[in-house]
C-alpha positions in Angstrom: -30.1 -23.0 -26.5 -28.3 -19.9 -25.3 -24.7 -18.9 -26.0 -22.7 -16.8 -24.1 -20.8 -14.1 -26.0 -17.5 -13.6 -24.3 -16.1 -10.6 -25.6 -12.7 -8.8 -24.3 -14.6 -7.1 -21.2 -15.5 -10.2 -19.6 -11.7 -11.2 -20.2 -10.8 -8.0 -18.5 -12.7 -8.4 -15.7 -11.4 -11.9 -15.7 -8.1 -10.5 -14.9 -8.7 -7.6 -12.6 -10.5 -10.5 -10.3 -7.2 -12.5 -10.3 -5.2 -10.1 -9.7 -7.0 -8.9 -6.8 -7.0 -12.4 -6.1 -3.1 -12.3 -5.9 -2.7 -9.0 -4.2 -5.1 -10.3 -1.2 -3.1 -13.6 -1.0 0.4 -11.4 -1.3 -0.4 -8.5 0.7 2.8 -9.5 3.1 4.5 -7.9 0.4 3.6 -4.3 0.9 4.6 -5.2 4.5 8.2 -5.3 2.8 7.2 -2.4 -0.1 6.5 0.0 2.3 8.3 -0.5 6.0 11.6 1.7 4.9 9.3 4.9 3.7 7.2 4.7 6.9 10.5 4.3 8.8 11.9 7.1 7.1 9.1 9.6 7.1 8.3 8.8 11.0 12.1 9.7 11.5 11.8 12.7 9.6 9.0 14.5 11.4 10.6 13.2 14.7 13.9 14.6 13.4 12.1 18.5 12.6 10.8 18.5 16.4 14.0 17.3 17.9 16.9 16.9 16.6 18.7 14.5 19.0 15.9 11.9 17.0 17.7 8.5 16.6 16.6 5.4 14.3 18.0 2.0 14.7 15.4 -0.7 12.5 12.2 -0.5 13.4 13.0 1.4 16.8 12.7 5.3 17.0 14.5 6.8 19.6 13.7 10.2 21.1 15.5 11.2 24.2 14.7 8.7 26.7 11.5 7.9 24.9 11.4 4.8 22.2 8.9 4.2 19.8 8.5 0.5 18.5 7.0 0.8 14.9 4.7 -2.3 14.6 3.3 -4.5 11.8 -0.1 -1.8 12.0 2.2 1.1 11.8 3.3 0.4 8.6 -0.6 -1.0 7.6 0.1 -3.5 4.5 -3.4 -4.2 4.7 -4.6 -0.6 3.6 -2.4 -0.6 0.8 -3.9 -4.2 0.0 -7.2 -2.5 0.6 -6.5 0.0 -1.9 -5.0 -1.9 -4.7 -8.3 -4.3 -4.4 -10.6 -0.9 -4.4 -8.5 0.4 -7.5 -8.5 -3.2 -9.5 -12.1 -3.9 -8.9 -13.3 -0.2 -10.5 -14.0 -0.9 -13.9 -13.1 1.4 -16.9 -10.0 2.5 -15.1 -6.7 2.6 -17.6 -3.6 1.2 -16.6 -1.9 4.5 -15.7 -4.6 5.8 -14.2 -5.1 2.9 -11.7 -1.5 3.1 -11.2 -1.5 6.9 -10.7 -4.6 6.5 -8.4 -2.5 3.9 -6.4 0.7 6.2 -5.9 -1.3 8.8 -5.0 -3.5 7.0 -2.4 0.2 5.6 -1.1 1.2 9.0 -0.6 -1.5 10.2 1.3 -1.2 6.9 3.5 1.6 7.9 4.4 1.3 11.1 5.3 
């Protein structure tokens, strides 16, 4: 007969599967998590290259021009993508993973 040793690794990876189980299911939320910044830093650059730049929601107004920032501007899946990447790497720490993640936010972004 063979037993199966379940030591605290395979409860580890237990976890790390379900929670990239819930952040695939959930990934609407980074949809919320991350609209304003991606507003805000498209506004920004518009606002250094003209400054009669205008925001009203999701709308960016320059001049006569508008700019309509769209469920793929703000890309909730790529952040989904990266939490999964990030949660699926074994022997990462917590605040690595979760310095890994900011960082790859940031340079999303950008």
């Amino acid at each position: 007969m063979v037993r199966l040793h379940h030591d605290s690794s395979f409860y580890a990876l237990a976890l790390r599967w379900m929670l990239a189980l819930v952040v695939v299911l959930f990934s609407n939320v980074f949809f919320v998590l991350f609209s304003f910044p991606t507003r805000w830093f498209s506004f920004s650059w518009l606002q250094l290259l003209h400054s009669s730049a205008t925001s009203a929601g999701m709308i960016l107004t320059l001049g006569p021009y508008q700019v309509e920032l769209i469920r793929a501007c703000i890309a909730p899946g790529a952040y989904a993508l990266l939490a999964v990447l990030i949660l699926l790497t074994p022997g990462l720490g917590f605040w690595k993973s979760l310095c890994m993640f900011v960082l790859g936010s940031v340079l999303l972004l950008a």
